[in-house]
C-alpha positions in Angstrom: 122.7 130.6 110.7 123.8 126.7 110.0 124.0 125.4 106.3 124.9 122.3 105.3 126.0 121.5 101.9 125.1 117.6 100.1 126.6 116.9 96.8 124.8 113.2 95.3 127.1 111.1 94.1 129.8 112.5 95.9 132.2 111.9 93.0 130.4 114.6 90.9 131.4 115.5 87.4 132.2 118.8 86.1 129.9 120.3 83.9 130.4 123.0 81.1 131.2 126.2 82.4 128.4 128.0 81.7 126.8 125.2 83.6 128.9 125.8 86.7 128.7 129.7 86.7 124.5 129.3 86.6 124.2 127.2 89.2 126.9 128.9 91.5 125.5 132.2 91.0 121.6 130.6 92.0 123.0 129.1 94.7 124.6 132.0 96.0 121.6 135.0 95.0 119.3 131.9 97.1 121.5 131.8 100.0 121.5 135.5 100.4 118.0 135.6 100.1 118.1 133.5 102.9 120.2 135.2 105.2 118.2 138.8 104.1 114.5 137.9 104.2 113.7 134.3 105.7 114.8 134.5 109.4 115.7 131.3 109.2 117.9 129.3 111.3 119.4 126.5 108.7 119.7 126.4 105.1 120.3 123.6 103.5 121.9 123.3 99.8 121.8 119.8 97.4 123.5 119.2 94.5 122.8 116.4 92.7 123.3 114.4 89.4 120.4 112.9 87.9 119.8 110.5 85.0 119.9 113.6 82.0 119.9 116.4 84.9 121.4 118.4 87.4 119.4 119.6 89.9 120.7 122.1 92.4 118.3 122.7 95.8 118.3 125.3 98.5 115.5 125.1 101.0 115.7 127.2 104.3 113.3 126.8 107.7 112.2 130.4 107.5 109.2 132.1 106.3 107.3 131.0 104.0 106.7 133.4 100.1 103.8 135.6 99.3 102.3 132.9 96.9 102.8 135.6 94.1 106.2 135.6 94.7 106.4 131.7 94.9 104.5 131.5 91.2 106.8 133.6 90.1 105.0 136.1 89.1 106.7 138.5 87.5 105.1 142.0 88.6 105.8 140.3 92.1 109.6 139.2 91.9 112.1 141.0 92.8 115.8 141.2 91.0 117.1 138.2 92.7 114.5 135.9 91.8 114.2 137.4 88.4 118.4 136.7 87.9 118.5 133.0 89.1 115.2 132.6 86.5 117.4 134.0 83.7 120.2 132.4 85.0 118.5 128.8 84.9 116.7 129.9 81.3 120.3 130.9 79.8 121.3 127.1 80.3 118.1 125.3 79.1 116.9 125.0 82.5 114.0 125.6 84.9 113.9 127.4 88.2 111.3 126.5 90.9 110.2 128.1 94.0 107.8 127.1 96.5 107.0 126.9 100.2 108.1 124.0 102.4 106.3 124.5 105.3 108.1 126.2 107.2 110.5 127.9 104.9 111.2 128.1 101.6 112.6 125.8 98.5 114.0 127.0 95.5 114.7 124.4 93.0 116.5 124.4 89.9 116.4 121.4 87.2 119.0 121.7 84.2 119.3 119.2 81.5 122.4 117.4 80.5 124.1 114.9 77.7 126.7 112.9 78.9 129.3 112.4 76.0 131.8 110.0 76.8 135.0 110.3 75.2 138.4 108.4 74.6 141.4 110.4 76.3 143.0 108.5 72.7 142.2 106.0 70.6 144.2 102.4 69.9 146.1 104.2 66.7 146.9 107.2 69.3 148.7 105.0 71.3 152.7 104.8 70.6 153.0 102.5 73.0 151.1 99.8 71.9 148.5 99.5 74.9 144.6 99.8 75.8 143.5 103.5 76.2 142.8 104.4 79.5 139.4 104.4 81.1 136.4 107.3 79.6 136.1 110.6 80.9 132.8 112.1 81.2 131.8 115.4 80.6 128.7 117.2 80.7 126.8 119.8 78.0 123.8 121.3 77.9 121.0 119.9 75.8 119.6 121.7 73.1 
């Protein structure tokens, strides 16, 4: 099976750990799903930065969910589906599944504040110069 792997903008920012761990772990129950159940033939997996979100994506050209399991219903999902949804809750987020003709997309959307910080202030500075350029990092909301 071929994946392919996007990550939008390319210089992405690291988020708060729990962050990372959530979305790795989705990513990686989603792919296995993939490889065990779809029959597909590519996967494909997005990451992207969005306004006051992160949104990861994994979509597969396999077969398509049971529309129970694609609701998410829960006397009709199975561990996996069950984790990621926990997984994406635990953060503040959402978690998504549906069919995309052919295959399946699973889609989860988590919320984020951007805080930019100084790395030190003008007092900070012994030296007498500007303080160097913001970083950014990422929390969850809420």
């Amino acid at each position: 099976m071929k994946s392919n792997f996007d990550v939008q903008p390319q210089s992405f920012p690291r988020l708060a750990p729990e962050i990372e761990t959530a979305i790795f772990c989705i990513i990686q129950e989603a792919l296995s799903n993939v490889f065990r159940h779809s029959g597909a033939t590519s996967s494909w997996v997005v990451l992207s930065q969005e306004e006051n979100r992160v949104v990861a994506m994994v979509r597969d050209n396999g077969k398509e969910l049971p529309d129970e399991t694609a609701e998410l219903r829960p006397d009709r999902t199975g561990v996996g589906l069950g984790g990621m949804r926990e997984r994406a809750r635990h953060v503040g987020g959402n978690l998504r599944v549906s069919n995309a003709d052919p295959g399946t997309l699973v889609e989860v959307v988590i919320p984020v504040v951007a805080q930019h910080r100084k790395q030190r202030t003008l007092s900070q500075r012994a030296d007498g110069r500007q303080p160097e350029a913001s970083s950014l990092s990422v929390h969850p909301v809420g």
